[in-house]
NULUMVO-183758 format. One record per atom (N, C-alpha, C): x, y, z. Coordinates in pm, whole numbers, plus 50000, padded with zeros to 5 digits. Example, Ala and Ser with C-alpha at 12.3 -4.5 7.8 and 13.67 -1.06 7.14 Angstrom:
<pts>
513194943150780/512304955050780/513204967050780/512854977550708/513674989450714/512905000350787/
</pts>
This chain:
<pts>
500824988050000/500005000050000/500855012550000/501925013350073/502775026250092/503555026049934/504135014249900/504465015249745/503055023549610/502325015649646/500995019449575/500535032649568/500085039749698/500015054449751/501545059849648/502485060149721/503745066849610/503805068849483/503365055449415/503695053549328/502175065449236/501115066049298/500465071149241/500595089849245/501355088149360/501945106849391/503135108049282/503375101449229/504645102149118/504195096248974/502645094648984/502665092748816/502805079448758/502865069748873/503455054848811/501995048748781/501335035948681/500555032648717/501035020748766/499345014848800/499195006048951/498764992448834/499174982448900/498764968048827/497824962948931/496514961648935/495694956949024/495524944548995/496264938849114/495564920749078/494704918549055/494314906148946/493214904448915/492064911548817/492794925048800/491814932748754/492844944348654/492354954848602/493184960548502/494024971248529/495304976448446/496084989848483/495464996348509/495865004248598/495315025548641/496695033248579/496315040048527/497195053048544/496855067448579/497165071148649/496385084848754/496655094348648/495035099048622/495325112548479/496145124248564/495755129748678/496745141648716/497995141748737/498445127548764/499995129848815/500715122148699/500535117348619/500695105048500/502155115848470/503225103948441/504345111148403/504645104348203/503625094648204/504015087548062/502515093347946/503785106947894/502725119147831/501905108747713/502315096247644/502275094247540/501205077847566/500775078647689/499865067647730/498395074147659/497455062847608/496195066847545/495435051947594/493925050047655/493255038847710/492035046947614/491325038047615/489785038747527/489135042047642/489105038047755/488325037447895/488955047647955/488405050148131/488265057048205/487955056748312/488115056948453/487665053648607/487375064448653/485755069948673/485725082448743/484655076048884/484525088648938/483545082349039/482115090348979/481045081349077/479905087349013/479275099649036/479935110249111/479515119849132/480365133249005/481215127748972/482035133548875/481035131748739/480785118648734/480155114548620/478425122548575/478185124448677/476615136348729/476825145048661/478475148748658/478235165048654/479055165248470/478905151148432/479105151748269/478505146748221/477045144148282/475735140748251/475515126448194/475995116548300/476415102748294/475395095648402/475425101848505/474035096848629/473045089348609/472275094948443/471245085548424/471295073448367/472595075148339/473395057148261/473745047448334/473925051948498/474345048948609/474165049348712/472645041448786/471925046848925/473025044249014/473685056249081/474425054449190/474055061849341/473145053149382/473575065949538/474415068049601/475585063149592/476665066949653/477415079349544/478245086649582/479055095849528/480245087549475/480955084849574/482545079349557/482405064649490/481175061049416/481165049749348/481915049049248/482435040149161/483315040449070/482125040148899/482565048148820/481775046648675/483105043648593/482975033848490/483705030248410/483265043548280/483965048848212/483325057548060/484335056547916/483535053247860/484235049247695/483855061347634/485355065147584/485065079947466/484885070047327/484785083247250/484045078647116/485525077347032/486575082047100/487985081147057/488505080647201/490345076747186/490625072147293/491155082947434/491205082947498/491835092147582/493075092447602/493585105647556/495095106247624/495235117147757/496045118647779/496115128947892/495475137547908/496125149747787/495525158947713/494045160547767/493185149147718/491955148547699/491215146247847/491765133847891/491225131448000/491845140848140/492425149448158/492375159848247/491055168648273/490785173848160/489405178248166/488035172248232/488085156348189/487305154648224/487095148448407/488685146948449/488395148648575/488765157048651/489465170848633/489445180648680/488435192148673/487135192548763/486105205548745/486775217148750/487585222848812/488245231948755/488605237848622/488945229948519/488515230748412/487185233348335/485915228748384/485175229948315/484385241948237/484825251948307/484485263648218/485645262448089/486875258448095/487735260347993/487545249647911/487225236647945/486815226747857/485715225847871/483985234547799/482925227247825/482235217947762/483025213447602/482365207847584/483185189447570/482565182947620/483535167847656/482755162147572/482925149947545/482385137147511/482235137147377/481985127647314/480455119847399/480785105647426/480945107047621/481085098547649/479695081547684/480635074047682/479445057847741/479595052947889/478985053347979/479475044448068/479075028948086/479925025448081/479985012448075/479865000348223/479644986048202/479564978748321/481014978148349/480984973648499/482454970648545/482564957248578/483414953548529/483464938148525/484554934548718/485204942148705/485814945548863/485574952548944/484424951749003/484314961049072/484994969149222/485284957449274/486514957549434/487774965949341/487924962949215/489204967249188/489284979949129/488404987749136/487505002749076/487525009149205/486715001749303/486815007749455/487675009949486/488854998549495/490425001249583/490685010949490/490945014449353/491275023249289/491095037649338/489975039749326/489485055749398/489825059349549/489725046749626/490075050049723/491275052149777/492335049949661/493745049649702/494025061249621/493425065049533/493815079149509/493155093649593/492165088849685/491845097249813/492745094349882/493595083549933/494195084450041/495755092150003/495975088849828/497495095749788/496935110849781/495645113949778/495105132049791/495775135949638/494865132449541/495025130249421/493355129849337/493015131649197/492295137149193/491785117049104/490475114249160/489965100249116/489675096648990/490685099248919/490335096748792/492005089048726/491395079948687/492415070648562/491825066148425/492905061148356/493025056448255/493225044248290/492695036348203/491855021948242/492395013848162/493615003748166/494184995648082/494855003547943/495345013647958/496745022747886/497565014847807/497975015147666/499325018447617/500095030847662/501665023047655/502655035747654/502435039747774/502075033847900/501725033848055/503105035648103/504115030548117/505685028948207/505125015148245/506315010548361/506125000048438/505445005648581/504234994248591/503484993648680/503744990848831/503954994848920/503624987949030/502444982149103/502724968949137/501434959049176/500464964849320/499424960549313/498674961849424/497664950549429/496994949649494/495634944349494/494734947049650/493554944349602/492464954949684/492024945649816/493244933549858/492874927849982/494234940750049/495144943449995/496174956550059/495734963350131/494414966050067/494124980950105/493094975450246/492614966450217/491694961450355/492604958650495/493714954750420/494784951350559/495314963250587/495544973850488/496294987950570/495014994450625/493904989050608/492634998950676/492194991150804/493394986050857/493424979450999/493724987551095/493074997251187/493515004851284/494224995551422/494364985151390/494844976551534/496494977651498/496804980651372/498444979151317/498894995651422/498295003051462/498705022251546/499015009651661/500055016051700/500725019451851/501515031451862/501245035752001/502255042852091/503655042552044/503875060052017/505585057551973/506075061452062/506025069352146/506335080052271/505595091052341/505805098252396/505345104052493/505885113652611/505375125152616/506375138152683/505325147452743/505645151552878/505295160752900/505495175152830/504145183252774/503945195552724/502935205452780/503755210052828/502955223652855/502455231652776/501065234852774/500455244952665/499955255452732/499755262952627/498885280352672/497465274152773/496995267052736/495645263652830/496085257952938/497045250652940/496865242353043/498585239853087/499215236853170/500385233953194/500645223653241/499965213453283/499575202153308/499285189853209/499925193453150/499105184252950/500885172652916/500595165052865/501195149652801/500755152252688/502105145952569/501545147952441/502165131152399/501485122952333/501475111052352/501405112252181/502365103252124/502415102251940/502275090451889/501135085551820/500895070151763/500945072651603/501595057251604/502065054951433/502045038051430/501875038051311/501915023751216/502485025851129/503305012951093/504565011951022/504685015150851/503235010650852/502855014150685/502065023350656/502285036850750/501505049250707/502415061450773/502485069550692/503945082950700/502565089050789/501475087450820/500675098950893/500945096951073/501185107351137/501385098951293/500395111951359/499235104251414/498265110951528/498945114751638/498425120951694/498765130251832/497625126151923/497545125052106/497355129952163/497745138852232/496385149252312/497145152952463/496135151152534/496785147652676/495725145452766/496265156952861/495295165052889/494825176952978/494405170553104/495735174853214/495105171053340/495905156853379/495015152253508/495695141053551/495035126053489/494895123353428/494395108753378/494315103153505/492955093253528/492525088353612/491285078153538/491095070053648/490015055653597/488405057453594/488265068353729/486815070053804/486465080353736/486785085553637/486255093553552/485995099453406/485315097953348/485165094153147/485925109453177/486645111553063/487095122352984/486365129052938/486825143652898/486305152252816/486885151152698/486755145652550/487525143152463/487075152252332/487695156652275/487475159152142/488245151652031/487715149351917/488295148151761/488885153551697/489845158551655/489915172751619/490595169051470/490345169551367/491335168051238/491955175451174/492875175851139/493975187651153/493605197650974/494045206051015/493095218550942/493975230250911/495205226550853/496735235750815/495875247850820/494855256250754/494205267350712/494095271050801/492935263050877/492465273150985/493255266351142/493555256751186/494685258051273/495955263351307/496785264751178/497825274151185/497495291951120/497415288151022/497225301950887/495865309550970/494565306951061/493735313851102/492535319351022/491965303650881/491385309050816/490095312550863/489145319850817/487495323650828/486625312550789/487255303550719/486085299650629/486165287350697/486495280850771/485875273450847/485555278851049/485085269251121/485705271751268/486575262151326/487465257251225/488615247651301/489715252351433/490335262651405/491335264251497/490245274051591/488845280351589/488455284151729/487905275751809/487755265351700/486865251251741/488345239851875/489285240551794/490525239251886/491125243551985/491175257451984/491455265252144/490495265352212/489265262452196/488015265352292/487785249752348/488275240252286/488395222452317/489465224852435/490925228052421/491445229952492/491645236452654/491225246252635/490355254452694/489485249352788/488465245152736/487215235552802/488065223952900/489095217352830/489645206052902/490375211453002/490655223453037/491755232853134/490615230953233/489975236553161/489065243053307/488135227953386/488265215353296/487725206653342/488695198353439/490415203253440/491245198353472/491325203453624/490575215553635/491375222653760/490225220553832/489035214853750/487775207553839/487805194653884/488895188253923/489635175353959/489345163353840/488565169153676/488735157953581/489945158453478/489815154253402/490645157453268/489855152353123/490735155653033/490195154152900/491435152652791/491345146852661/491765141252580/491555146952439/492415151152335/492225158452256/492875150452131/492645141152046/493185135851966/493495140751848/494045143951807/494965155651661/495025142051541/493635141051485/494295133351403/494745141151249/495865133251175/495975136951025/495095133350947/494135136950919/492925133350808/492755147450766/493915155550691/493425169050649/492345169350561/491255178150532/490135183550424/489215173150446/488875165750583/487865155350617/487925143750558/489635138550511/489505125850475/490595129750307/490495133850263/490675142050095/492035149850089/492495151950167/494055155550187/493735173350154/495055176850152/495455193650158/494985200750045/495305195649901/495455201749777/493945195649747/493235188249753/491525184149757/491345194249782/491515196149961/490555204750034/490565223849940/491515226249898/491815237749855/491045240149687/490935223649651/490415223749516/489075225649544/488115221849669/487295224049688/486805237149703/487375246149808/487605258649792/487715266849753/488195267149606/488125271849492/486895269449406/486085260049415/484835255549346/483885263349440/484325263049606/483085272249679/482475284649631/484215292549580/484095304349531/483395308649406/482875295149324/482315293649217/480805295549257/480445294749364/479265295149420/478975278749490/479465266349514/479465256049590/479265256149674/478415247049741/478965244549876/479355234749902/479865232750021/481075221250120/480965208850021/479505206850018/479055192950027/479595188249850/478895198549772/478595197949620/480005200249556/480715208549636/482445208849587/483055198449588/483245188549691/483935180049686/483635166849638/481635168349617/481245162749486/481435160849347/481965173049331/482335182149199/483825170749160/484195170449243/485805163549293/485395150949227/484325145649223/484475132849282/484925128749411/485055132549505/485475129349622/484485126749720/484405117749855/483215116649924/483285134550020/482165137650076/482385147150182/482505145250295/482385131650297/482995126950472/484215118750453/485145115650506/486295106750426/487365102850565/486825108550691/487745102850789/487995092750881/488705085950920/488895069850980/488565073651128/487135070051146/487385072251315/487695060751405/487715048451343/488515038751395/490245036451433/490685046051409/491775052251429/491485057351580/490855067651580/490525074951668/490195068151825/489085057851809/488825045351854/490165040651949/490965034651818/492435029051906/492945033651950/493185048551938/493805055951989/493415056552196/492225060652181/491505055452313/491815047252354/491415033752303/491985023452347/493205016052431/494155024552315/495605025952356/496275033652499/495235045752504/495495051952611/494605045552765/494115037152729/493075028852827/491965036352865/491405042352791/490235048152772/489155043052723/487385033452787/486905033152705/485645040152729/485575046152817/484065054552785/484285072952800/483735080852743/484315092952729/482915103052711/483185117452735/481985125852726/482915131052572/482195127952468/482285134152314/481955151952313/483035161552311/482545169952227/482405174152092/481385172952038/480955171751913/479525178351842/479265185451769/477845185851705/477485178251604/478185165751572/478575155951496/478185141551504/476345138451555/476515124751568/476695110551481/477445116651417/478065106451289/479425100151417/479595112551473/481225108751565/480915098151671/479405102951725/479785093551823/478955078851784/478165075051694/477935065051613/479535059351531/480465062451509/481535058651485/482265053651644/482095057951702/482975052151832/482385043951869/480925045951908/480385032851955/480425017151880/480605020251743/480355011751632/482305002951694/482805014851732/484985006751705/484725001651891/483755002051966/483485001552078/483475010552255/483815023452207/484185032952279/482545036352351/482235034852456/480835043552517/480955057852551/479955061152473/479765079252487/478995079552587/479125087652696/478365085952802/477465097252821/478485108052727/477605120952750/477785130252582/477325135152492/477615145652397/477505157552427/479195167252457/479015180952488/478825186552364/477805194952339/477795202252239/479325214052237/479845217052127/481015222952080/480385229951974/479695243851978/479045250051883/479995265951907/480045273451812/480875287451799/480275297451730/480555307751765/479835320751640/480195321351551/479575320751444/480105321751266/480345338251270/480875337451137/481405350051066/480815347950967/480995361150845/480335362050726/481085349350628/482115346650659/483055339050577/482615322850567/482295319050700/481925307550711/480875301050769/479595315750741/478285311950835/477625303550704/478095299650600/477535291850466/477705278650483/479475277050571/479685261450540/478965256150682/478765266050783/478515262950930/476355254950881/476175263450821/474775255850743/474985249850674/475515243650620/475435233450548/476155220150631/476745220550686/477085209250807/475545211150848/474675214350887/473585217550957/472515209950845/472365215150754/471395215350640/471385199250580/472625198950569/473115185150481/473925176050522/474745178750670/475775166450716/474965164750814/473965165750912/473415165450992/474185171151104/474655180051135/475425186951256/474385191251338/474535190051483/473205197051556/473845208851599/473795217351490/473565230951552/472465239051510/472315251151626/471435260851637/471145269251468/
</pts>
């Protein structure tokens, strides 16, 4: 899988056991590759007026599409980059076709969400390079959260709290390494105050508007201070799942489509990409690991705590974690509301 992921951040295609070449149209380094076919997902395919060829309720489903000539790079960029589509509007005329592999269409897309890459290939290529192998039981075994352990662990003092442990988990076949901190004294006779928190370069460091990530973060912190000096503590897990699953350069491609008039949900549709995309079974072990299993969730998110209960964690209590919008991001703050089900006001 870590070969596979690489190999697709550099343009190589992938030999899927059992099933046919990929070559990733955005990063493809072999200019002179041309496939008759195509791997998009079906929410991409909606928006090149393919949907009715293809009942999909899912988004991140895989659509196979046959041009009427073959695709080369050139060609097929357009059709999976929306960004383009004002500059290329007119495509096709494409077919979508049955998939005779389907597990091997899935692992496909989903490994180009996890390389944060845009879901679209070329589907059994000439003039491809040499392939590197995969196959889509890989991807079921690297989507094992029991492979995270504990790498170390240090006392850190923060602005909230001076009393805080910062605890770092990793698995051997993933460059991503989660963070805790636990705020306060860890103890048995009492569930935690925990948050989720997924890391959010924009608005955690840079201080963007357009979401409430980093006020959503100091006010978690914060909360766990003041729950610390009330003889409990609390737990703040930092995981790497930037842009909700979709990586850095997604999340920004999305962002750019907002400005088109999008929202959250329909941008990263636009993508082809799902709008939820993060491992909370991760999250789960992480608990676990720290010998944690029942916890007060802050969240407006009960997708979160239906994910913990599901990896086995008991929510004992949901603190609501709600903030004042701004003009910038009182759009995406409704639409978490409107369309992800968030319980807020």
């Amino acid at each position: 899988m870590a070969q596979a992921i690489d190999a697709l951040r550099h343009g190589w295609p992938l030999a899927m056991e059992g099933g046919p070449l990929f070559l990733p149209v955005e990063t493809a380094i072999a200019r002179r590759a041309q496939a008759p076919r195509m791997l998009i997902s079906a929410a991409r395919a909606e928006t090149l007026k393919l949907a009715n060829q293809r009942e999909a309720a899912e988004p991140h489903a895989p659509v196979l599409i046959h041009g009427a000539e073959p695709f080369d790079l050139g060609s097929a960029l357009p059709v999976a980059d929306p960004a383009l589509d004002l500059r290329s509007p007119l495509k096709g005329p494409f077919r979508a076709e049955d998939i005779a592999w389907p597990d091997h269409a899935l692992a496909a897309l989903e490994l180009a969400r996890i390389a944060g890459i845009l879901p679209a290939f070329l589907v059994d290529p000439v003039n491809a390079g040499e392939p590197q192998p995969v196959a889509p039981a890989d991807l079921v075994e690297w989507a094992d959260s029991t492979a995270l352990a504990i790498s170390t662990r240090a006392r850190l003092p923060v602005s909230a709290c001076e009393d805080a442990e910062i605890v770092a988990f990793r698995s051997a076949d993933d460059t991503r390494e989660h963070v805790a901190l636990v705020i306060g004294e860890q103890r048995s006779d009492a569930a935690p105050l925990v948050r989720l928190h997924s890391e959010c370069l924009t608005g955690d460091i840079l201080g963007s508007l357009k979401c409430d990530c980093g006020p959503q973060l100091d006010a978690a912190l914060h909360a766990m201070a003041d729950e610390a000096r009330r003889g409990g503590w609390g737990v703040l897990l930092y995981l790497r799942q930037e842009g909700r699953g979709i990586g850095l350069v997604n999340k920004l491609r999305a962002y750019r489509l907002q400005d088109q008039g999008f929202d959250t949900v329909d941008a990263n549709r636009r993508l082809g990409l799902p709008d939820e995309a993060r491992d909370f079974p991760v999250a789960a072990r992480m608990l676990d690991l720290l010998g944690v299993r029942e916890i007060r969730l802050m969240t407006n998110n009960p997708g979160k705590v239906d994910a913990l209960a599901a990896s086995g964690i008991t929510v004992a209590e949901r603190v609501p974690h709600q903030l004042p919008d701004n003009p910038h991001n009182a759009r995406y703050l409704a639409t978490k509301r409107d369309r992800s089900g968030h319980l807020l006001t």
